[in-house]
C-alpha positions as CSV (number, residue, x, y, z in Angstrom):
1,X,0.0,0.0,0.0
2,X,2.9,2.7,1.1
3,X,4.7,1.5,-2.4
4,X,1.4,1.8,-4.1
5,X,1.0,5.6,-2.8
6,X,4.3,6.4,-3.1
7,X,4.1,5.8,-6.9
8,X,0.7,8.4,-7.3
9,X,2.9,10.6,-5.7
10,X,5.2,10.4,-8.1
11,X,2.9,10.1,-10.9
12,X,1.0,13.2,-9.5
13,X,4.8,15.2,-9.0
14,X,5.7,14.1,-12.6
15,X,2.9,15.2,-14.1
16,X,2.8,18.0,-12.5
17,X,6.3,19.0,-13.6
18,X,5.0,18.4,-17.5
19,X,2.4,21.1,-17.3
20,X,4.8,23.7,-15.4
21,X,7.1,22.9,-18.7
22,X,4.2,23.0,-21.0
23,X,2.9,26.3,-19.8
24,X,6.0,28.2,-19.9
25,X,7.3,26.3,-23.2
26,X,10.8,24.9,-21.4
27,X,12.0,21.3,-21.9
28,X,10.8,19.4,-19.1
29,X,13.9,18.1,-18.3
30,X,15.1,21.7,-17.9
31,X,12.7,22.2,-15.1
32,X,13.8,21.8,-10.9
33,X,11.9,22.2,-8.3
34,X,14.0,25.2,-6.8
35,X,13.2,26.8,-10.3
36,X,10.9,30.1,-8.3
37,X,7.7,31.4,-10.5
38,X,8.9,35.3,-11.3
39,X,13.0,34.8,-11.6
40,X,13.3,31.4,-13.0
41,X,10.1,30.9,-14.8
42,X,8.7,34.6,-16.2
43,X,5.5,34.4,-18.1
44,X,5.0,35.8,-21.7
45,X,3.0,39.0,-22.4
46,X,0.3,40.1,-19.6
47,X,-2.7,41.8,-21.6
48,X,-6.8,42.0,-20.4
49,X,-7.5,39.5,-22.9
50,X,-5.5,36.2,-22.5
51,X,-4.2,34.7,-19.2
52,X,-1.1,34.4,-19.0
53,X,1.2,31.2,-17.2
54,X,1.1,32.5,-13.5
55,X,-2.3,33.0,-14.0
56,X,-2.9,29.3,-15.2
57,X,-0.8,28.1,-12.3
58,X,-2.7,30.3,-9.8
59,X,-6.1,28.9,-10.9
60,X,-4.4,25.3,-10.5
61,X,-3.3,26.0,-7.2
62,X,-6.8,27.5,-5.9
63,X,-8.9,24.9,-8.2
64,X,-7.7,21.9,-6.1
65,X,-7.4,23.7,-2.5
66,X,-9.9,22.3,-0.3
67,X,-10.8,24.6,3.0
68,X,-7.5,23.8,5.2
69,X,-5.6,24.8,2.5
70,X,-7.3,27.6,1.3
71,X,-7.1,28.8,4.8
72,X,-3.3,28.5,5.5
73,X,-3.3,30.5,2.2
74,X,-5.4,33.3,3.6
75,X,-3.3,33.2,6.9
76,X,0.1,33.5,5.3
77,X,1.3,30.1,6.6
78,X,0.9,28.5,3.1
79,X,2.8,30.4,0.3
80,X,3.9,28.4,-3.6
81,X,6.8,30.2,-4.9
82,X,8.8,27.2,-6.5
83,X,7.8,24.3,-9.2
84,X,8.7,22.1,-5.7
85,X,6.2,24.2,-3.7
86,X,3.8,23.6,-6.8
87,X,4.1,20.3,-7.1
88,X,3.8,19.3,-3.4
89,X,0.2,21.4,-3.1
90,X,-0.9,19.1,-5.9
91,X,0.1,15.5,-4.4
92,X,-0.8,17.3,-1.1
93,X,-4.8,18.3,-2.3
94,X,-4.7,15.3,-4.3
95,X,-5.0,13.4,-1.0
96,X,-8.7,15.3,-0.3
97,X,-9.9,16.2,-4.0
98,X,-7.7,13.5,-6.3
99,X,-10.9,14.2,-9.0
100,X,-9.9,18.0,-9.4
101,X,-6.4,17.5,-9.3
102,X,-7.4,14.8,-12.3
103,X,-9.2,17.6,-14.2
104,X,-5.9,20.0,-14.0
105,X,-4.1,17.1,-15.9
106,X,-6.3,16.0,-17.9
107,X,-7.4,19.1,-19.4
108,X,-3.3,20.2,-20.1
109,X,-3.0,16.9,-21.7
110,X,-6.0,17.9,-24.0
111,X,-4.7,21.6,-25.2
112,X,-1.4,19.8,-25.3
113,X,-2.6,17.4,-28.3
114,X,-4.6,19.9,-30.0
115,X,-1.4,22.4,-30.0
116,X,1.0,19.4,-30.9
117,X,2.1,19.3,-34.6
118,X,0.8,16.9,-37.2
């Protein structure tokens, strides 16, 4: 059972690290987890019309938060600054809400096919 959990972790961490890379268009082998959103990873263009990666990875992080964790966030005590960080909150939330952490995943995986090239 521990071995069995240990390897969604890892599935959840890994997958987690693929959409980081696909939202910010790096290799994902490129990608650490000490890599911090804002210095290592900047995102494209900010304009009113499109969101842009830290917005993507914002509604990520607050799509899967259940009430604990949404409330360490409003107290301070729960900050994400690093792909590490990132991919923590997601094995972490996958724990109470595994179905919306699916959703994040499955619907990169979708835009990812459709922007792939023939």
């Amino acid at each position: 059972m521990v071995d069995t959990m240990r390897e969604q972790e890892q599935m959840i961490r890994e997958r987690a690290l693929l959409r980081v890379a696909r939202l910010f268009r790096i290799p994902v082998e490129e990608l650490r987890p000490d890599h911090t959103f804002g210095i290592d990873l900047k995102p494209s263009f900010v304009s009113d019309f499109r969101r842009n990666e830290f917005d993507q990875i914002d509604d990520d992080i607050h799509d899967v938060a259940d009430r604990a964790v949404t409330k360490e966030f409003k107290s301070g005590k729960l900050v994400i600054r690093t792909v590490g960080d990132y991919c923590d909150h997601l094995v972490r939330c996958s724990r109470t809400k595994p179905k919306d952490v699916e959703r994040i995943f499955e619907l990169d995986e979708k835009r990812s096919s459709r922007s792939a090239p023939a």
